[in-house]
Kinemage of the C-alpha trace (Angstrom):
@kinemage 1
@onewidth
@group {chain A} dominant
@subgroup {mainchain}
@vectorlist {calphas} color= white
{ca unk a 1} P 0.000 0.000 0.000
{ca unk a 2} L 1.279 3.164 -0.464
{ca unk a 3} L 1.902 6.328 1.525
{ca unk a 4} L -0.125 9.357 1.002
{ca unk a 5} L 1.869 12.426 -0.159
{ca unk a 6} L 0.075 15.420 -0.160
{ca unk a 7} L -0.058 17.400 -3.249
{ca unk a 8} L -0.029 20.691 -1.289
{ca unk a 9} L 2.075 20.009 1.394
{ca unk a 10} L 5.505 18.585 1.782
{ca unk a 11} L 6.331 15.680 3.924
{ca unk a 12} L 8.288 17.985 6.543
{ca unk a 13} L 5.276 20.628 6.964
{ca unk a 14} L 3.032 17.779 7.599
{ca unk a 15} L 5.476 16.235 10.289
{ca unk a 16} L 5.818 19.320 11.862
{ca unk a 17} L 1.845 20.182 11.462
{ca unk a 18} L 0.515 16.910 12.750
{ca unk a 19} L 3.336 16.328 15.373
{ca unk a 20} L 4.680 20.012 16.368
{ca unk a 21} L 8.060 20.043 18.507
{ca unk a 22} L 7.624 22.206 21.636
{ca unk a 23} L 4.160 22.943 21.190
{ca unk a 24} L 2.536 25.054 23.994
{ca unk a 25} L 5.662 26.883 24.547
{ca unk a 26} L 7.853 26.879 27.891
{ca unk a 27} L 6.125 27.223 31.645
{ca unk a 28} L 9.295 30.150 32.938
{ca unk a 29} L 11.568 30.588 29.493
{ca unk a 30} L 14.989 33.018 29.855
{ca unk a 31} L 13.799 35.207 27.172
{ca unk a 32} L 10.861 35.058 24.447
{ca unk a 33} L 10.082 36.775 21.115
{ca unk a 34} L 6.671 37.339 19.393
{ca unk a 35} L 6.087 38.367 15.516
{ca unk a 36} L 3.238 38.389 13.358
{ca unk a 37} L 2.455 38.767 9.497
{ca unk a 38} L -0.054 40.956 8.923
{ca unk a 39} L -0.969 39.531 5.133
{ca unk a 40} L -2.201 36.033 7.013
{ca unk a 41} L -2.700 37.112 10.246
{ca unk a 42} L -0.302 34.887 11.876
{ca unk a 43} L 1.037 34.981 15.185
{ca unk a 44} L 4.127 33.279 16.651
{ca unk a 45} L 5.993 33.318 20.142
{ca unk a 46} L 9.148 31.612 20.458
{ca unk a 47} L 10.143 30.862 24.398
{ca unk a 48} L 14.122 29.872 25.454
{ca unk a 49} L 15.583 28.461 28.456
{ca unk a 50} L 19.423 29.035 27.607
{ca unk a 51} L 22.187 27.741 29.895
{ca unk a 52} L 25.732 28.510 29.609
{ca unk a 53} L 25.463 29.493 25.656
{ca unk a 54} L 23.413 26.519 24.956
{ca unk a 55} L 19.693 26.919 23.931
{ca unk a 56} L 18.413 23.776 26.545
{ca unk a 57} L 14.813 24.175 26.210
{ca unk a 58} L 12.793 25.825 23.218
{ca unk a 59} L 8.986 25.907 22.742
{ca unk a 60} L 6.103 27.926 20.489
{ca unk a 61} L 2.553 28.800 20.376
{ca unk a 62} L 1.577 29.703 16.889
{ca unk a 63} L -1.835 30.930 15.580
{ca unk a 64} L -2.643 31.084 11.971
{ca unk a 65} L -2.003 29.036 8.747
{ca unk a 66} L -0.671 25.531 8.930
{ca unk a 67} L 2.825 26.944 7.059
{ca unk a 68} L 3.364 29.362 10.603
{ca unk a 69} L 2.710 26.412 12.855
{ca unk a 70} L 4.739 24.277 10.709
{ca unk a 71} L 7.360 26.997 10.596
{ca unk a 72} L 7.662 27.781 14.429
{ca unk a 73} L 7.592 24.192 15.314
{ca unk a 74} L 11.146 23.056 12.480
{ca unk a 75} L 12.294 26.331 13.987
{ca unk a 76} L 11.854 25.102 17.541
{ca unk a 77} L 13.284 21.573 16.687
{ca unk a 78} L 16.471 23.149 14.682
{ca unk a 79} L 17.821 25.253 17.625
{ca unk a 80} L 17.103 22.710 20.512
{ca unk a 81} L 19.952 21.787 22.366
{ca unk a 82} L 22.308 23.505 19.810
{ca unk a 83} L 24.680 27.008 20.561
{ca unk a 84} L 22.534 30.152 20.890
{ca unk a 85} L 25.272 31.150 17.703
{ca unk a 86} L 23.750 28.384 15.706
{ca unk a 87} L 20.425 29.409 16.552
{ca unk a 88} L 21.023 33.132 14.986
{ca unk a 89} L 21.774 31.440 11.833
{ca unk a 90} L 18.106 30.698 11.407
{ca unk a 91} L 16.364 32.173 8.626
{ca unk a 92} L 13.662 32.273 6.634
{ca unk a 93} L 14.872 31.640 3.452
{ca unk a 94} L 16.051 27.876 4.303
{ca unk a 95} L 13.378 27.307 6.350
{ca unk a 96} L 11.017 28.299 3.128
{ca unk a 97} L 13.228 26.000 1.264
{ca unk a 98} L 13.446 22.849 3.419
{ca unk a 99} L 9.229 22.900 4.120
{ca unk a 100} L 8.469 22.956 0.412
{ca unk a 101} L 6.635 26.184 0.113
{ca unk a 102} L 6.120 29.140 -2.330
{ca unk a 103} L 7.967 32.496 -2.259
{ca unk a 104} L 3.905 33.680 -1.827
{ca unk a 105} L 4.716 31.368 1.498
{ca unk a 106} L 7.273 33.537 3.244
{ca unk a 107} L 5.506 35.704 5.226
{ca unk a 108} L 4.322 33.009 7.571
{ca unk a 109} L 7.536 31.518 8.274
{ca unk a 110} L 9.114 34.341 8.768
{ca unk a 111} L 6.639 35.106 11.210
{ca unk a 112} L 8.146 32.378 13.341
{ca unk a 113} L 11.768 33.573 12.524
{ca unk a 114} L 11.094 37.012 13.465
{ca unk a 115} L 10.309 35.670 16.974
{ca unk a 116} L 12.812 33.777 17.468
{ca unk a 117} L 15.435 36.559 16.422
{ca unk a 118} L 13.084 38.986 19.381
{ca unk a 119} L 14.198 36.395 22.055
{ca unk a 120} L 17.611 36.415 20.701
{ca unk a 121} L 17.723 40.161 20.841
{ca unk a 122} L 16.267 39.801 24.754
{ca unk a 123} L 19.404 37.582 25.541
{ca unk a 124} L 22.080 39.655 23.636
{ca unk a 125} L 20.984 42.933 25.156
{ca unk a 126} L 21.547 41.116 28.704
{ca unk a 127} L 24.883 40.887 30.197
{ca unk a 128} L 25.232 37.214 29.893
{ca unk a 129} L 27.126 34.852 28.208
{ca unk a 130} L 26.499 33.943 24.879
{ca unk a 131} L 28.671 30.937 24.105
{ca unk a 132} L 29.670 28.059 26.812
{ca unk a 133} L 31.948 28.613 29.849
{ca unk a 134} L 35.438 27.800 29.680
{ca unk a 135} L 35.418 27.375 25.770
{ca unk a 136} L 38.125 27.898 23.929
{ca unk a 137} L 38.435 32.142 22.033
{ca unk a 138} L 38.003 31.806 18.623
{ca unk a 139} L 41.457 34.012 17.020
{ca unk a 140} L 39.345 33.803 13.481
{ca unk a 141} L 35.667 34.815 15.520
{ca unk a 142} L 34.826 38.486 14.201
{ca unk a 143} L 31.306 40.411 14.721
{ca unk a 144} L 30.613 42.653 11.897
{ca unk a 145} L 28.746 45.305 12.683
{ca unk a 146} L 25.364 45.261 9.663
{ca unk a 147} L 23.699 48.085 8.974
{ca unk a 148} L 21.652 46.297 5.755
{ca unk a 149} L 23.828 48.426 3.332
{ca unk a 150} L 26.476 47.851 0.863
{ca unk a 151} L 29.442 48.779 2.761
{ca unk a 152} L 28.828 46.448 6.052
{ca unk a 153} L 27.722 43.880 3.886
{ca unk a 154} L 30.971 43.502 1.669
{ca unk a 155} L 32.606 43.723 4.862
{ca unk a 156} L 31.233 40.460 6.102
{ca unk a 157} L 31.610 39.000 2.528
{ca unk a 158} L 35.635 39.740 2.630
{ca unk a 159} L 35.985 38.953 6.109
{ca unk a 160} L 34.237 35.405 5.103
{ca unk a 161} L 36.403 34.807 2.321
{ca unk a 162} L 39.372 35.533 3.839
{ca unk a 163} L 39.148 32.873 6.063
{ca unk a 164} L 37.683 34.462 9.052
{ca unk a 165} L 34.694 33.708 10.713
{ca unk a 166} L 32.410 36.399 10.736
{ca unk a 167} L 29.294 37.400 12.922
{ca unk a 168} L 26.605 39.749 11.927
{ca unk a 169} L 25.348 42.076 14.858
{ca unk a 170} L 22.884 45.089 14.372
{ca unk a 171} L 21.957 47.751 16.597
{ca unk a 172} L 19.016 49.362 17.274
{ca unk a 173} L 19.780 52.344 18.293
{ca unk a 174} L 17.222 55.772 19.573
{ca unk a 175} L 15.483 57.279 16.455
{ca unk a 176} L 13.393 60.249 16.973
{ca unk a 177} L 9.659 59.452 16.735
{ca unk a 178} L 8.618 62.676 15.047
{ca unk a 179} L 9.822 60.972 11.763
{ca unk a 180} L 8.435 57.561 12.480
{ca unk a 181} L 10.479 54.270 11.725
{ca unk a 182} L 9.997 54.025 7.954
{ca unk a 183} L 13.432 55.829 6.959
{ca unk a 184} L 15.043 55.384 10.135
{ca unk a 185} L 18.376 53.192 10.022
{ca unk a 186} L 17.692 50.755 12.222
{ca unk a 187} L 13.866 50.611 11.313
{ca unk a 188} L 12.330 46.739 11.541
{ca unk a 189} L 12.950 46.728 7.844
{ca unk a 190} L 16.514 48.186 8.002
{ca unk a 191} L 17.326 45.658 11.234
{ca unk a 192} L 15.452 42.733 9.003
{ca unk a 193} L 17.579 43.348 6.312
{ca unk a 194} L 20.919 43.550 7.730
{ca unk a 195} L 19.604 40.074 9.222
{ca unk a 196} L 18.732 38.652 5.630
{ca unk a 197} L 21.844 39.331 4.340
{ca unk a 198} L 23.867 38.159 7.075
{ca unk a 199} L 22.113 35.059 6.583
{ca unk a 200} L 21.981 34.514 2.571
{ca unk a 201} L 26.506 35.025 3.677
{ca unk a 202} L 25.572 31.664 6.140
{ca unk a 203} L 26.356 33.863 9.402
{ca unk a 204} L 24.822 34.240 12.797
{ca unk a 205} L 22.972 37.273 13.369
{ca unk a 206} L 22.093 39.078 16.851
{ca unk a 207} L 20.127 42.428 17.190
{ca unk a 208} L 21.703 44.601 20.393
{ca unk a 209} L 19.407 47.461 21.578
{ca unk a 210} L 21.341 50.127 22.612
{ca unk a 211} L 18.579 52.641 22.324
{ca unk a 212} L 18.951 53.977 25.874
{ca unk a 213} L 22.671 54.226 25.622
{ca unk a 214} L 23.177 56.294 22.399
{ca unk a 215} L 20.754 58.911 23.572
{ca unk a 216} L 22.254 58.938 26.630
{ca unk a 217} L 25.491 59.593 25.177
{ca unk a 218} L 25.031 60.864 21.746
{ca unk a 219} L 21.561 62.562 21.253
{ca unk a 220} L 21.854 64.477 24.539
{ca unk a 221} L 25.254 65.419 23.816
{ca unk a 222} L 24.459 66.375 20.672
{ca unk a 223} L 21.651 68.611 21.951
{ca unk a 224} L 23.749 69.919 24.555
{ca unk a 225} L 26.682 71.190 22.542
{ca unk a 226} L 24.107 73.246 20.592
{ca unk a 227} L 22.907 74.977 23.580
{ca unk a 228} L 26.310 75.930 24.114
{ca unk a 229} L 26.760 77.231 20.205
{ca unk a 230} L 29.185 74.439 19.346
{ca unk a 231} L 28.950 72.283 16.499
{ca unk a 232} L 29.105 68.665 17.346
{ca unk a 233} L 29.612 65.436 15.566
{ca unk a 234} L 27.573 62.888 16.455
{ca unk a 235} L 29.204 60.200 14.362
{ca unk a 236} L 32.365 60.731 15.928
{ca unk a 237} L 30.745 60.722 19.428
{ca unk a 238} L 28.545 57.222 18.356
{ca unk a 239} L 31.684 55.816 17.239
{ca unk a 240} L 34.009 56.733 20.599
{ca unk a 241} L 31.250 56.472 23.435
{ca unk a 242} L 28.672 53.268 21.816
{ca unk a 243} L 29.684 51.496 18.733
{ca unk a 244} L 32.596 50.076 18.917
{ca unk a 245} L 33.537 49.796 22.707
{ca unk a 246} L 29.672 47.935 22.355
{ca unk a 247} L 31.048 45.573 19.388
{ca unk a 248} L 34.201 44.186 21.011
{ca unk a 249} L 32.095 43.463 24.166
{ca unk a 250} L 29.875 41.839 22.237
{ca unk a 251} L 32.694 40.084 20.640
{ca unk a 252} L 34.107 39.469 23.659
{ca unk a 253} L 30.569 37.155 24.592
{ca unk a 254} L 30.777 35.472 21.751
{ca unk a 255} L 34.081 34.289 22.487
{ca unk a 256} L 35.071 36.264 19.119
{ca unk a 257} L 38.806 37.945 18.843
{ca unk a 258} L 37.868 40.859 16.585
{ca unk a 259} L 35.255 43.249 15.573
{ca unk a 260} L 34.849 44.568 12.018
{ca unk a 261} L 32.729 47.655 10.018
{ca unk a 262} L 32.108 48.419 6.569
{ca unk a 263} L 34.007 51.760 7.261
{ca unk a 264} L 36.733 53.367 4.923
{ca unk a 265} L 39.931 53.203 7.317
{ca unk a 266} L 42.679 51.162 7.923
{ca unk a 267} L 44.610 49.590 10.903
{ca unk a 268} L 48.704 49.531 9.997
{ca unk a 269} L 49.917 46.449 11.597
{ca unk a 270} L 52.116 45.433 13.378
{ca unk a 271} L 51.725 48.876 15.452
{ca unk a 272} L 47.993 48.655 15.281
{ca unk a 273} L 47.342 52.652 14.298
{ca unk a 274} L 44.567 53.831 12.388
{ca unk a 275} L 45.391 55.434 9.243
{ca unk a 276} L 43.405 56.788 6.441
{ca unk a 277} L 41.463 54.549 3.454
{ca unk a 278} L 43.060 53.995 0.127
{ca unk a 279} L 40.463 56.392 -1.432
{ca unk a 280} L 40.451 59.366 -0.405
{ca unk a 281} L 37.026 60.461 -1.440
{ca unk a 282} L 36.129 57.827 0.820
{ca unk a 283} L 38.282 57.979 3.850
{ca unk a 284} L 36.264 57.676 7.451
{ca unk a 285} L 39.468 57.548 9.956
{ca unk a 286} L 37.978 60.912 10.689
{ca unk a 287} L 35.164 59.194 12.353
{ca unk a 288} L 37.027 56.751 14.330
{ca unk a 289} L 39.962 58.825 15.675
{ca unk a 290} L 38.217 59.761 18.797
{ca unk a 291} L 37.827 55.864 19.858
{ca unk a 292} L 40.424 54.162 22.446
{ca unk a 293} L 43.763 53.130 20.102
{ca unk a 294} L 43.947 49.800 22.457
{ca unk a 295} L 39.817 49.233 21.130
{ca unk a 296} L 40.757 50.333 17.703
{ca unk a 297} L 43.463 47.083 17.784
{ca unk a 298} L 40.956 44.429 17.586
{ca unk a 299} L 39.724 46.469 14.887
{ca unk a 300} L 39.092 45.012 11.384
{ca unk a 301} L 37.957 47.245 8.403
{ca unk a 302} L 38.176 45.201 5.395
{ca unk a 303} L 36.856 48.326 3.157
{ca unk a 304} L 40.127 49.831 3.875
{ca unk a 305} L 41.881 49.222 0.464
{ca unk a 306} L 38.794 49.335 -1.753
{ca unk a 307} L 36.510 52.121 -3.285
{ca unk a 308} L 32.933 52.884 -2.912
{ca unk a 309} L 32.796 51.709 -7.150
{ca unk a 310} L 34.849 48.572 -6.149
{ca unk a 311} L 32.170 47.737 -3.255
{ca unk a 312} L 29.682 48.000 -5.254
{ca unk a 313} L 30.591 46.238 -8.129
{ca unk a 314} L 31.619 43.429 -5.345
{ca unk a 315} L 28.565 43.345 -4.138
{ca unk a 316} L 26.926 42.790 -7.589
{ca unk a 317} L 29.303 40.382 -8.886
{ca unk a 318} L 28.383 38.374 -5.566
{ca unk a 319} L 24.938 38.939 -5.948
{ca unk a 320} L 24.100 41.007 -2.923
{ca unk a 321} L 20.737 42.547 -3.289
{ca unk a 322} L 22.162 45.962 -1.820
{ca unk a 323} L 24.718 46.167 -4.335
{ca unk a 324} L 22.960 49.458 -5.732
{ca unk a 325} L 20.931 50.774 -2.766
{ca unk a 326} L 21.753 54.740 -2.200
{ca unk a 327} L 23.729 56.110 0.748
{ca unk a 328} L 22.510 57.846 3.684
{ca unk a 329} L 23.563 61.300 4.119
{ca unk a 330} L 21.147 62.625 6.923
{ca unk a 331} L 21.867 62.196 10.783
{ca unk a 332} L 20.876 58.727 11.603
{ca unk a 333} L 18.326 59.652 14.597
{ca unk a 334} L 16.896 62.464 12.569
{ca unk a 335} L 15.602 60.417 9.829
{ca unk a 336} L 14.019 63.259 8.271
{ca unk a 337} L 17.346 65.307 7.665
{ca unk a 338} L 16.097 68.734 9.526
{ca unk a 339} L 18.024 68.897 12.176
{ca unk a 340} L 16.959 72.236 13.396
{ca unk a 341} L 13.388 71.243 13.579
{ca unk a 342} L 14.626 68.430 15.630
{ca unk a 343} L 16.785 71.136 18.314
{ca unk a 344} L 13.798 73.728 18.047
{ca unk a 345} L 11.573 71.035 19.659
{ca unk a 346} L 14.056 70.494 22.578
{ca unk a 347} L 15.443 73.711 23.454
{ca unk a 348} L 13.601 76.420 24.354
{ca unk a 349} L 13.437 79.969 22.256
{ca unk a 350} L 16.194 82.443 22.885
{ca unk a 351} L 15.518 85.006 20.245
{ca unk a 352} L 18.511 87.573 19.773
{ca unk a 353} L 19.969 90.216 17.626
{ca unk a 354} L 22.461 89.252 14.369
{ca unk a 355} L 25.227 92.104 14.258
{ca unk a 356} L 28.010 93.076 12.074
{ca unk a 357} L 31.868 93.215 13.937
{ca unk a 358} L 30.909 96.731 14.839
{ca unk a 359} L 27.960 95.524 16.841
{ca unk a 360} L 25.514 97.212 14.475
{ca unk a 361} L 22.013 95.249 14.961
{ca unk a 362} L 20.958 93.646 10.579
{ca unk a 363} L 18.077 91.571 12.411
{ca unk a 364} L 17.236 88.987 14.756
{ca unk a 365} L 17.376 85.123 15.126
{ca unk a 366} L 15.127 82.672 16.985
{ca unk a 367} L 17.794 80.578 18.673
{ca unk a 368} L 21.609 80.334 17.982
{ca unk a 369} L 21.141 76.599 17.316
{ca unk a 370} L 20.114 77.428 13.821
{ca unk a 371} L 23.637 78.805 12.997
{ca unk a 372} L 26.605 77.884 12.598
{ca unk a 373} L 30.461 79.306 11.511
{ca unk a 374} L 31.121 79.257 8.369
{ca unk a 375} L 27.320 79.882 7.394
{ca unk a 376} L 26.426 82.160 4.586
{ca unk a 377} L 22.976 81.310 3.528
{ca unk a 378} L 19.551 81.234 5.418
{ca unk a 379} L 20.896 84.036 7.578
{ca unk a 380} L 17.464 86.495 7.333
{ca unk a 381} L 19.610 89.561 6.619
{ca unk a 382} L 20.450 91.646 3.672
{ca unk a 383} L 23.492 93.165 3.255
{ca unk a 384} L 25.782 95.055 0.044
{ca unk a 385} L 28.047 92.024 0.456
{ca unk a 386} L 27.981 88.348 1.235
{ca unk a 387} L 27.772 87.928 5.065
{ca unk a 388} L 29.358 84.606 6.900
{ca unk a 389} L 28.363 83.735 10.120
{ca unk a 390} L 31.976 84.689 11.913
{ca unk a 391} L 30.982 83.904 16.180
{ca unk a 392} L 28.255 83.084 18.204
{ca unk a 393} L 27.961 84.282 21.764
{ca unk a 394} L 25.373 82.162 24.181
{ca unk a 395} L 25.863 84.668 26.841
{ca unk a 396} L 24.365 87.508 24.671
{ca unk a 397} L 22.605 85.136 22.343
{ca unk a 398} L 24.393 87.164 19.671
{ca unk a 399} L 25.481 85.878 16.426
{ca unk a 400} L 27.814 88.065 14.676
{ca unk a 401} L 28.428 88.313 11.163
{ca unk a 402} L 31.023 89.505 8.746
{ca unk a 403} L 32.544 89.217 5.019
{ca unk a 404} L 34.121 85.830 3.899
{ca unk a 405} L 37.913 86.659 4.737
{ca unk a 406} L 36.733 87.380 8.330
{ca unk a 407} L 35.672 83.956 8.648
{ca unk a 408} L 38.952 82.567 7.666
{ca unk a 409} L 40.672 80.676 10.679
{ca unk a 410} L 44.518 80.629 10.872
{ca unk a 411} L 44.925 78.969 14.734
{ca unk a 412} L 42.760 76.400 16.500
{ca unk a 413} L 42.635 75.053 20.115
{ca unk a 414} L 42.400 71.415 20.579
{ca unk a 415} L 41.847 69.995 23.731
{ca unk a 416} L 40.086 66.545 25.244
{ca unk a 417} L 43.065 64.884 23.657
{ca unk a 418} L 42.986 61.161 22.293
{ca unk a 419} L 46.655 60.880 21.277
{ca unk a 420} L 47.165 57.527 19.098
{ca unk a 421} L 50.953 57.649 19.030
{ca unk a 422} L 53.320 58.454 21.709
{ca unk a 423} L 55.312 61.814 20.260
{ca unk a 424} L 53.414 64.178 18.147
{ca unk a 425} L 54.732 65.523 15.147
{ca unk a 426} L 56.372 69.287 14.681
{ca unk a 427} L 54.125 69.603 11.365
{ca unk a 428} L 51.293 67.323 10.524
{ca unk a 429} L 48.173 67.018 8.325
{ca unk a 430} L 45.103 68.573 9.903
{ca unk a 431} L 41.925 67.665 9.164
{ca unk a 432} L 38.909 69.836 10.955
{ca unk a 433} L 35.709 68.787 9.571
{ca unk a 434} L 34.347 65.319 8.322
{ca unk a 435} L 34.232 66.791 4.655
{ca unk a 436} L 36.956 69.060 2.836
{ca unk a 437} L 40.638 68.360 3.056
{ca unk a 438} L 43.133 68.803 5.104
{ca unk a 439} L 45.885 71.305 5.940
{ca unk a 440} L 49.366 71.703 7.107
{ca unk a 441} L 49.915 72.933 10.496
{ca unk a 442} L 52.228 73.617 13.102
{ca unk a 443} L 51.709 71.825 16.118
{ca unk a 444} L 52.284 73.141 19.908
{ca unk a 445} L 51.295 71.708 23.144
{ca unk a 446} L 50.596 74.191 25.563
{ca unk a 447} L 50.600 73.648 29.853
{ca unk a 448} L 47.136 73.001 30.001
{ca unk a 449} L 47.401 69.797 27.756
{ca unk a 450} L 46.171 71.106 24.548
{ca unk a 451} L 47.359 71.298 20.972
{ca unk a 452} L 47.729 74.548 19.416
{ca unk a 453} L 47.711 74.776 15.638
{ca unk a 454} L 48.992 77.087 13.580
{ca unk a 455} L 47.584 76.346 10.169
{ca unk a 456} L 49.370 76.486 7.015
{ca unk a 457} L 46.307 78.518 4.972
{ca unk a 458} L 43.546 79.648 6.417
{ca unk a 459} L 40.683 77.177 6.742
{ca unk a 460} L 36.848 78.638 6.798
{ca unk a 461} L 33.791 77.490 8.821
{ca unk a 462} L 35.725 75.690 11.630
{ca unk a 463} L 33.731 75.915 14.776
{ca unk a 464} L 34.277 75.352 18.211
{ca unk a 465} L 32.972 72.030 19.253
{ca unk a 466} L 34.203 70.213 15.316
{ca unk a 467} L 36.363 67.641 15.704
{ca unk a 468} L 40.147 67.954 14.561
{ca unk a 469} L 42.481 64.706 13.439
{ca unk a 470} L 46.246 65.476 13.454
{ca unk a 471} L 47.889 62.671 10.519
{ca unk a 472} L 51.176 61.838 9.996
{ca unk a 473} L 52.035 60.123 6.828
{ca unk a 474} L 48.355 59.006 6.702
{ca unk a 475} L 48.417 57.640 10.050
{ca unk a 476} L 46.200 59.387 12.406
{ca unk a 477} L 48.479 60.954 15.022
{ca unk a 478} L 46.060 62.718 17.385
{ca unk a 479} L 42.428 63.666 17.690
{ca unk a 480} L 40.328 66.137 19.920
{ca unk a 481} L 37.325 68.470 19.928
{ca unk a 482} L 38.186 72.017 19.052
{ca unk a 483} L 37.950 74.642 21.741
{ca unk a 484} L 38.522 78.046 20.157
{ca unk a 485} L 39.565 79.341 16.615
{ca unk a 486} L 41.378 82.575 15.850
């Protein structure tokens, strides 16, 4: 007689269906995750009980089509008794695969993987271990930080090939409501992404919310220095004071050796520095010079030697879907790019005059926070000449304008010094704002610890609160936040 195969249905779905592995779900689980698909109206929860890095009890409850129930129950019996890093490398797209069932299908079971990648996110944002006690550090384990764009992404594809092994991490990180999620970078779709692609690579993936943490130290800084009438840069500040001291801890978990980004900088061996990328159009050390040299030493960035063309054309060749997706220019937690709408709604209105150098009043300002050195348009003035926004004073709440050559800056102050080698150079390469290149100057140290640098040529729109990278033969040499220009 023979056995009944259903024409709908493959032989693994109906297992699963008609005999579901930790159905019910777990009486006091460690952490749990729930996700639903709104085109079937499924809904999954995923419970764990993990003990020392091992996932030792898993269940589900599942309501909806038989493909969810299916779904969370393979899902349930794949990670059972296996690593917690074994059970981030569960994804949809296999699971889809191995059950027999339609790309129309894929909603449901990633209903089931969505939950289980909640509870994983539950566990990773806890300080526990994620791998078992006493095993042995893995000197080719690297987390890749995965934003779900083309640069992190070839990162974790030339980390792979190179014979490392490579583990995707997102964060989600504090995004400012007013905008909503849709465009934000670590939106459900963005963090979803970064998660499908880590996966089509056949890497873990973990999702680490650090949401209280960078506002804590990067949108309320950032808000801060504005009160004061600096100019900050949150990037900078993300990378020194969250992302990468949070990456290497993670790493450190995971029983992992390095950490990794998709950013445009390289680390000079043996020494360990940080020096600039091969393209220059491209270069980010600017971004990391702020960040702990001994963190920056586990440090991999395998964009280092490439170009943005060359990533991109890797990412095709490879077939990565993000191979052509466009770059994101705006702040990250002000998804919306209008960053003054986003200080006007947190500090309050101190209206004040705009005057020339001579102190005569052209008109009046809402709040210094919507200026800044260097700036020539938007000003609400009219003048015989172009004016540039030459100083702003919090005490008066006055900003003061002038001509262009007045806003020219020959000497800058540098203190809250991150020095990344041990002797500073006479004359170095100066760098002062993330875009626009960099300058000779003569460097000083003066008895209060700070740098003072006499520049070359005049640089214009440098402002007090910018940060400023000293290089030395394209190694970065020193970093700090600029104190006063004259």
């Amino acid at each position: 007689m023979s056995t009944y195969r259903s024409p709908y249905y493959s032989d693994l779905l109906l297992e699963n269906f008609a005999h579901p592995v930790g159905a019910g779900g777990l009486t006091a689980p460690d952490v749990s995750g729930e996700a639903g698909s709104r085109r079937c109206g499924d809904l999954v929860r995923i419970d764990l009980e993990v003990r020392n890095g091992l996932v030792t009890g898993a269940g589900f409850r599942a309501y909806g089509c038989p493909a969810a129930i299916a779904g969370a129950s393979e899902i349930v019996r794949r990670i059972q008794g296996r690593t917690v890093l074994e059970a981030a490398r569960v994804g949809w797209a296999a699971l889809l695969a191995d059950l027999e069932l339609g790309p129309e299908r894929r909603s449901c079971v990633e209903a089931g993987v969505d939950a289980l990648h909640q509870a994983l996110q539950s566990l990773a944002s806890q300080d526990v271990p994620l791998t078992p006690e006493g095993g042995a550090r893995d000197p080719r384990g690297v987390v890749v930080g995965m934003s779900g764009g083309v640069d992190s992404a070839v990162a974790a594809l030339r980390l792979r090939e190179s014979g490392l092994h490579p583990i995707g991490v997102t964060f989600r990180l504090w995004s400012d409501p007013a905008c909503g999620l849709d465009n934000a970078c670590c939106s459900p779709e963005a963090v979803r992404d970064a998660r499908d692609l880590a996966h089509s690579l056949g890497l873990a993936h973990f999702v680490v919310d650090l949401s209280q943490k960078f506002y804590d130290e990067v949108v309320e800084y950032f808000v801060a220095e504005y009160a004061q009438a600096r100019t900050p840069n949150p990037c900078a500040r993300c990378n020194a004071a969250v992302r990468i001291e949070e990456l290497l801890e993670l790493a450190d978990r995971l029983g992992a050796e390095w950490g990794a980004t998709g950013h445009y900088a390289r680390i000079v061996q043996p020494e360990g520095t940080l020096a600039r990328g091969e393209d220059p159009d491209k270069d980010q050390s600017y971004v990391l010079a702020l960040v702990d040299p001994g963190l920056l030493r586990r440090m991999l960035f395998p964009l280092g030697d490439m170009t943005k063309p060359a990533v991109r054309e890797l990412a095709r060749e490879r077939g990565l879907a993000v191979h052509d997706r466009p770059e994101s220019q705006e702040i990250c937690f002000v998804p919306d790019d209008d960053y003054r709408r986003f200080l006007r709604e947190r500090l309050p209105e101190t209206p004040g005059p705009i005057v020339d150098r001579e102190g005569h009043r052209l008109g009046s300002h809402g709040g210094l926070y919507g200026f800044t050195i260097g700036q020539r348009r938007g000003l609400g003035i009219s003048a015989s000449q172009p004016q540039y926004v030459l100083e702003l004073r919090p005490e008066q709440q006055t900003v003061v304008v002038g001509p262009g050559e007045a806003a020219d800056v020959h000497r800058v102050v540098v203190g809250d010094l991150v020095l990344h080698q041990k002797s500073l150079p006479a004359q170095a390469e100066v760098q002062l704002r993330s875009s626009g290149g960099p300058t000779r100057a003569e460097v000083e140290a003066d008895p209060a610890g700070r740098l003072i640098l006499q520049l070359a040529r005049p640089v214009r729109g440098v402002a007090p609160g910018q940060v400023a990278v000293l290089y030395s033969r394209q190694r970065v040499a020193a970093a700090g936040t600029i104190i006063s220009t004259g």
